[in-house]
C-alpha positions as a Python dict, from the first residue, in 0.01 Angstrom:
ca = {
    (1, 'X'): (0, 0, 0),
    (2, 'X'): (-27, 242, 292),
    (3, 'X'): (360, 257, 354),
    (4, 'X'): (433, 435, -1),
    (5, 'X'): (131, 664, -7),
    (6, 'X'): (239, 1016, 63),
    (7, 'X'): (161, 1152, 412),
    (8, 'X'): (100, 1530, 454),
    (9, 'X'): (4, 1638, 782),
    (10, 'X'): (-210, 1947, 845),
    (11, 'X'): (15, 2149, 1091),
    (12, 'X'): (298, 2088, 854),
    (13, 'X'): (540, 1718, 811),
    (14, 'X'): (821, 1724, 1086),
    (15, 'X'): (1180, 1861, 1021),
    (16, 'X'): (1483, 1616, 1065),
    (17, 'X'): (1687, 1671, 1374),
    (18, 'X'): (2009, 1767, 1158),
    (19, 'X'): (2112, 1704, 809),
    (20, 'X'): (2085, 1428, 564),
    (21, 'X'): (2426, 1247, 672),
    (22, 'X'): (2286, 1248, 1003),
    (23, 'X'): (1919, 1031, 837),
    (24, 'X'): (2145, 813, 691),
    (25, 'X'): (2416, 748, 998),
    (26, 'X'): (2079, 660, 1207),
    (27, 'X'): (1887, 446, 931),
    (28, 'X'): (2250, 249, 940),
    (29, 'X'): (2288, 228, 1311),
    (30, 'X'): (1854, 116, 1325),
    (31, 'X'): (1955, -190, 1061),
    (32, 'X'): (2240, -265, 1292),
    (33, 'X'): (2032, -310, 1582),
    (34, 'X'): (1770, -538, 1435),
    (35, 'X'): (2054, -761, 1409),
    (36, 'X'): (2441, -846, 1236),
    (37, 'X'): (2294, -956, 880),
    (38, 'X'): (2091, -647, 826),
    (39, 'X'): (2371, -459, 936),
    (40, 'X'): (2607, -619, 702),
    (41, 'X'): (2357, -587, 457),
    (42, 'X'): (2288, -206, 455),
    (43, 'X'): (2684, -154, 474),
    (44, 'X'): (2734, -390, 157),
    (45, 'X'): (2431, -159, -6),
    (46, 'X'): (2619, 199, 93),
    (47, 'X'): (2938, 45, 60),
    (48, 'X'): (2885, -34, -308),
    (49, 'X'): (2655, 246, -424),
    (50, 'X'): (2355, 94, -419),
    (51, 'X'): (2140, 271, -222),
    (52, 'X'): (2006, 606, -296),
    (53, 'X'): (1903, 771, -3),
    (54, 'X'): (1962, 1156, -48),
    (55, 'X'): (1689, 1366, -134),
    (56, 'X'): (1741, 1577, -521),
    (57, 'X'): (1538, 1801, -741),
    (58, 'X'): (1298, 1543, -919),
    (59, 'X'): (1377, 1278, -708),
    (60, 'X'): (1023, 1062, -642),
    (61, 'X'): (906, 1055, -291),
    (62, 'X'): (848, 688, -304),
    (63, 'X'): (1070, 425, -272),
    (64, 'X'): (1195, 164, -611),
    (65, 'X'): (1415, -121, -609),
    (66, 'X'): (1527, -353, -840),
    (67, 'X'): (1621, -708, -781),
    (68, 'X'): (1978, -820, -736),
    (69, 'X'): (2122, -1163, -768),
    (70, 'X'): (2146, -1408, -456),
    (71, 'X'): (2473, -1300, -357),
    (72, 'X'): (2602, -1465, -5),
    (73, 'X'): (2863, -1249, 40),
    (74, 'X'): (2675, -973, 243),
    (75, 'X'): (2554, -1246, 503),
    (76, 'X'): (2179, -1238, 350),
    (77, 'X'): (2039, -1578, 230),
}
């Protein structure tokens, strides 16, 4: 899968426009956009702890998940 394969660019990766809170703020506003179930969704995910996002010494670049129950109350079917 292309999407989890490590990308290094010669002339170096590019740096974030400010700090991690910042990533996150803007990865919540993008899931907003698409539309109000995402939204709800990646607030119930923060909300609740359930989303790792921050970057930590021997954290893995790529990204995991595990399955959750069907759970209708963040809007997601």
């Amino acid at each position: 899968m292309a999407y989890a394969e490590k990308r290094v660019f010669p002339y170096g990766n590019a740096i974030p426009a400010d700090g991690e809170d910042f990533m996150v703020r803007q990865a919540q506003k993008m899931y907003h956009d698409l539309s109000p179930g995402t939204g709800e969704f990646i607030d119930f995910m923060t909300g609740h702890g359930l989303m790792d996002l921050k970057n930590k010494p021997g954290k893995a670049s790529a990204g995991y998940m595990s399955a959750l129950p069907v759970r209708r109350q963040y809007g997601v079917s």
